[in-house]
C-alpha positions in Angstrom: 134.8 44.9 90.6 134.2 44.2 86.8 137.8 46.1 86.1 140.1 43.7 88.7 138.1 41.0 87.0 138.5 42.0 83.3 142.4 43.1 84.6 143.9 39.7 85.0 142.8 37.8 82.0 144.1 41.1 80.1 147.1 41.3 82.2 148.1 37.1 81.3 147.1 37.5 77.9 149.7 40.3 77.6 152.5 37.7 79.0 151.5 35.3 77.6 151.0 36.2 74.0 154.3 38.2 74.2 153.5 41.3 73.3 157.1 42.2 73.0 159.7 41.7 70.2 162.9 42.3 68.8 162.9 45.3 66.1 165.6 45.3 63.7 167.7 48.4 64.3 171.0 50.0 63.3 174.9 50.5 64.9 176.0 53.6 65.3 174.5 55.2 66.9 174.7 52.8 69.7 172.0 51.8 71.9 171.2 53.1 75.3 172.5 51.3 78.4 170.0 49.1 80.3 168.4 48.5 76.6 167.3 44.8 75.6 169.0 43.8 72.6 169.8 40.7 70.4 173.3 40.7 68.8 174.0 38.6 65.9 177.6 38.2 65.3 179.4 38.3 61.8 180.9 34.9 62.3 180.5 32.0 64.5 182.8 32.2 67.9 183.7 30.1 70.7 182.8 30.5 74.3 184.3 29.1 76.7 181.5 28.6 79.6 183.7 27.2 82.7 184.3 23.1 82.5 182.8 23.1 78.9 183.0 25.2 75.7 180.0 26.3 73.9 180.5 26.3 69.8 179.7 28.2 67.1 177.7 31.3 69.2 176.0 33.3 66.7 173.5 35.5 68.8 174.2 36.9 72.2 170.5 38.1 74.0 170.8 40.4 76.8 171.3 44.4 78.1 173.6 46.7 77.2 176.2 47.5 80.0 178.5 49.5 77.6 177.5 51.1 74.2 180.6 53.3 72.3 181.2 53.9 69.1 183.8 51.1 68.8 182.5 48.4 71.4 179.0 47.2 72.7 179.4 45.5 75.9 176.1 42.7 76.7 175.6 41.7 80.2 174.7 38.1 78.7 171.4 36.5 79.3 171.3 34.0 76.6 173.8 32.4 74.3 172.2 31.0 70.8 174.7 28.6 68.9 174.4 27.9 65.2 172.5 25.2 65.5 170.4 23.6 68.8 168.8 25.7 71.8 169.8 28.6 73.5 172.0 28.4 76.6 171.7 30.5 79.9 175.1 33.0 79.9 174.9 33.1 83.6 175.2 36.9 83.2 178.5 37.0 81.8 179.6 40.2 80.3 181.2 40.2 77.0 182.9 43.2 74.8 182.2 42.9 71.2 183.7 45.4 69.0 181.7 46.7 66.1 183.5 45.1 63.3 181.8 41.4 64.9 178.3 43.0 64.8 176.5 41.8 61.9 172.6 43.3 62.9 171.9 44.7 66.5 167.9 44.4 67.4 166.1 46.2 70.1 163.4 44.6 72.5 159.9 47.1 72.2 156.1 46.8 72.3 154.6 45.1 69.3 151.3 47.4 68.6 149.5 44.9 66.5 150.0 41.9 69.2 149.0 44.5 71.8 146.2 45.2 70.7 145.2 41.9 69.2 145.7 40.4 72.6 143.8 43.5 74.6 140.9 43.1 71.6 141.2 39.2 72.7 140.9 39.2 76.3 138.0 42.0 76.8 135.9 39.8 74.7 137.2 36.5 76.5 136.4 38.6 80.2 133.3 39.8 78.3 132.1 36.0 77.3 133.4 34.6 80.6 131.0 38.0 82.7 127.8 37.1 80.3 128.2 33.5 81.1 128.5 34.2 84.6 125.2 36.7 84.3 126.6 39.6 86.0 126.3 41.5 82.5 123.0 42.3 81.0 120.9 41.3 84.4 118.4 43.3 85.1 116.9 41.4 87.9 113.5 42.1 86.4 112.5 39.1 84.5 110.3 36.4 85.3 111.3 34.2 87.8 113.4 36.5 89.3 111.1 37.7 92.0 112.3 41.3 92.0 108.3 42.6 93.4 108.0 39.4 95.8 108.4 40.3 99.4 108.4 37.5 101.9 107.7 37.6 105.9 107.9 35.1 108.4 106.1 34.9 111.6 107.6 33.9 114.7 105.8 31.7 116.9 104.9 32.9 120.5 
């Protein structure tokens, strides 16, 4: 019982503090397919994006369909622009060949936010189980009538 309890605030906190991030890495050797990865470009490019054309793309966010020694090819998630917020690719794939990758960066577990935010919620499920009096209860006490035994007569 006290583990499913303890397992959900654990389990949000993880989402939630984003436990994951983007570690700087190198190309060549290219990345493996189906690996998250952030592309920043060497230069600024327009893409067109059906009835409008999104300007200045610097940073393409998404998973790698492709990966040779020459190309990466991104199965898009998000498009960032120089300057503004970042736009939804609509899962467009897009070839870029090495000499327009600037810095490639891999998505992987952050061990100090992990365990920061596993340290955090065991002693917010902790606090929270305390409060509640299920920890540290012996049932003992005073007033807790643990030797009291009660029995009722029924009338005849």
């Amino acid at each position: 019982m006290t583990r499913f309890i303890l397992s959900r605030p654990v389990a949000a906190g993880l989402l939630v503090t984003g436990c994951f991030q983007y570690v700087p890495g190198s190309y060549p050797p290219a990345p493996k397919p189906n690996a998250e990865v952030r592309v920043e470009l060497t230069g600024p490019r327009d893409i067109p994006m059906g009835e409008f054309t999104l300007n200045e793309v610097t940073v393409i966010e998404g998973t790698v369909a492709e990966a040779t020694e020459d190309t990466l090819g991104i199965w898009a998630r998000w498009l960032r622009p120089r300057v503004g917020r970042k736009y939804d690719a609509a899962g467009a794939t897009f070839y870029i060949p090495r000499s327009d990758i600037a810095r490639v960066d891999g998505w992987q577990l952050a061990p100090g936010r992990t365990v920061l935010a596993i340290g955090i919620g065991a002693a917010a499920g902790t606090l929270f189980l305390s409060l509640a009096g299920l920890v540290g209860a012996s049932g003992t006490g005073p007033g807790t009538g643990g030797d009291v035994t009660t029995s009722t007569v029924a009338p005849r």
